[in-house]
N, C-alpha and C positions, 0 to 999 in steps of 0.2 A: 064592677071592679073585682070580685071575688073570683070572676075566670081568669079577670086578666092574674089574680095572684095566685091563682090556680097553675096557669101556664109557666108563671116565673117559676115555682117551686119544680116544677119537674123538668126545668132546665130549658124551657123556650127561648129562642134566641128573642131582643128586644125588635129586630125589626119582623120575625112571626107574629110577635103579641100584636103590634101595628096591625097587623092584616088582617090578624080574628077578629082586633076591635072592630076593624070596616065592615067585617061580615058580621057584628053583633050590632051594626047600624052604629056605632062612636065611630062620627062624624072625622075625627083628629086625633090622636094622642101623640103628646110631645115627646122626646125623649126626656125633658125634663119631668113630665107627670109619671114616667117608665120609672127612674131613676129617685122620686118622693115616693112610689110604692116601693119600689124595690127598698129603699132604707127602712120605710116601717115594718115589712117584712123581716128585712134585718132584727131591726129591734127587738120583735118580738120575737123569732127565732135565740138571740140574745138573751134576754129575759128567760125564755126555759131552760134556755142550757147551763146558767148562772146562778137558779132560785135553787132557796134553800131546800134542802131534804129533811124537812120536819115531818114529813107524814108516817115516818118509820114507827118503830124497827125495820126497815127490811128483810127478814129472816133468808129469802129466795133471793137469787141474785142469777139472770143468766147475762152471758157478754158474747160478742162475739163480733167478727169486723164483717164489712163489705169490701168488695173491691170494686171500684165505678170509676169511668174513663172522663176526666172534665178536660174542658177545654183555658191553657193557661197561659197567658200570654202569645197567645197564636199558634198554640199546638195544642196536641191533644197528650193529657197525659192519665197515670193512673194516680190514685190514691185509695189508701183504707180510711171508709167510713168506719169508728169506734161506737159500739151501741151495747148499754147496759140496759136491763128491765127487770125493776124488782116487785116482788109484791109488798106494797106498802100497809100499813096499820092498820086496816080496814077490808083485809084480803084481796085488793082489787092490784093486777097488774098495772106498771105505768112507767115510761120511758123515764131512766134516772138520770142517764147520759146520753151523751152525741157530740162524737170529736170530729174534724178531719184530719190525717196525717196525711205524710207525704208516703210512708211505708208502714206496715205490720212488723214494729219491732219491738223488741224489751223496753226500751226507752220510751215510747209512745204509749206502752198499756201501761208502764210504770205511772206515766206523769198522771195519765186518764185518769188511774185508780185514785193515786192522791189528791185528783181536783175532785174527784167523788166523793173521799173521806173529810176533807178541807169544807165542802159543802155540808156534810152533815150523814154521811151515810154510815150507820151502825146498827147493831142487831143481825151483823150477816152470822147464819150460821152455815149456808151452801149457797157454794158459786157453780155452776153449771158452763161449762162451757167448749170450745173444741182444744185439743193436745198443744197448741202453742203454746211454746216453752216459757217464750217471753210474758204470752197472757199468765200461766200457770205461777210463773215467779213473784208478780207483778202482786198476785192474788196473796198470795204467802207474805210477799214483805208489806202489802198494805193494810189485809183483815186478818191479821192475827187470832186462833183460834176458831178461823173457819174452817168449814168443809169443800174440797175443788171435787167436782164429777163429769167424768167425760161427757158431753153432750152423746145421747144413743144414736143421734140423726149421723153426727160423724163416724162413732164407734162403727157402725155399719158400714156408712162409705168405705172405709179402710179396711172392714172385712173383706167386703166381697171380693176385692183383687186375690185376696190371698187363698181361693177355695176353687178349687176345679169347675170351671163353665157350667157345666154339669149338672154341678150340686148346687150352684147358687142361689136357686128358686127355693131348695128343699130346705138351708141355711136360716137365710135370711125368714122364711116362715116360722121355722124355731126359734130363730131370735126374739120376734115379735111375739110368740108364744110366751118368753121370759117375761118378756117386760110387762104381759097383761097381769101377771102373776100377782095377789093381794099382797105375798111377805116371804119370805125367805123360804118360809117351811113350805110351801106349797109348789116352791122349784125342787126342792129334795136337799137341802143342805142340812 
């Protein structure tokens, strides 16, 4: 059963799952036995996205959406996946959040953050994440007396457009040059 929930999670239609079962030798699978995994998958998906944030402080906080095509009442459409990851009390990373919307808006990161904080997240002293306005507000009116830092993965993307073809190899190597850097002093400031 662990393929077959294997398969649901990354979006197998129910009558694929039928078919791997025949080629994993299950004889049958009903739509109803589809439908009792699919719920406890629910559940449990449920379950993390609901449980408290006791493992904090989170000090580290990064966020940032997906965007993935589901299929929704007989079309196909888009939605932003919402995913926070903080490091919790014990140094170790670990998924704090996971929303679906229907868009990447002010609205949608605002509510996120508040079902984060609502949950129990605090001790953020740095959110990490890309230039969305809406994420960036979102951040400000929920953790109060944090810190927001551009994620460097985007900072870059957004560079390179702006720098002659050219030079973009020579850039970008500097850049990463920056960022190996131990502390301030040793970039020259």
């Amino acid at each position: 059963m662990s393929v077959i929930a294997t398969c649901y999670v990354r979006g197998v239609s129910t009558r694929r799952v039928e078919g791997i079962a025949k080629d994993l030798g299950v004889a049958q699978l009903s739509k109803s036995q589809v439908s009792a995994l699919v719920k406890h998958l629910d559940d449990q998906l449920d379950a993390g996205r609901n449980r408290p944030l006791d493992a904090g402080p989170y000090v580290f906080v990064w966020a940032g959406a997906l965007t993935m095509k589901v299929r929704e009442e007989g079309r196909v459409v888009n939605i932003a996946c919402l995913v926070a990851v903080g490091v919790n009390g014990e140094g170790r990373c670990e998924v704090i959040g996971l929303d679906a919307v229907t868009c990447e808006d002010s609205a949608g990161w605002l509510a996120f953050f508040r079902s984060l904080v609502a949950r129990g997240l605090s001790g953020v002293k740095l959110v990490i994440s890309d230039a969305h306005q809406g994420l960036v507000d979102a951040i400000g009116a929920t953790l109060p007396g944090s810190s927001w830092q551009r994620c460097r993965t985007h900072y870059a993307r957004n560079l390179a457009p702006l720098v002659p073809k050219s030079a973009v190899s020579g850039v970008m190597t500097l850049l990463r040059a920056v960022f190996e850097q131990p502390d301030a002093e040793a970039i020259g400031h």
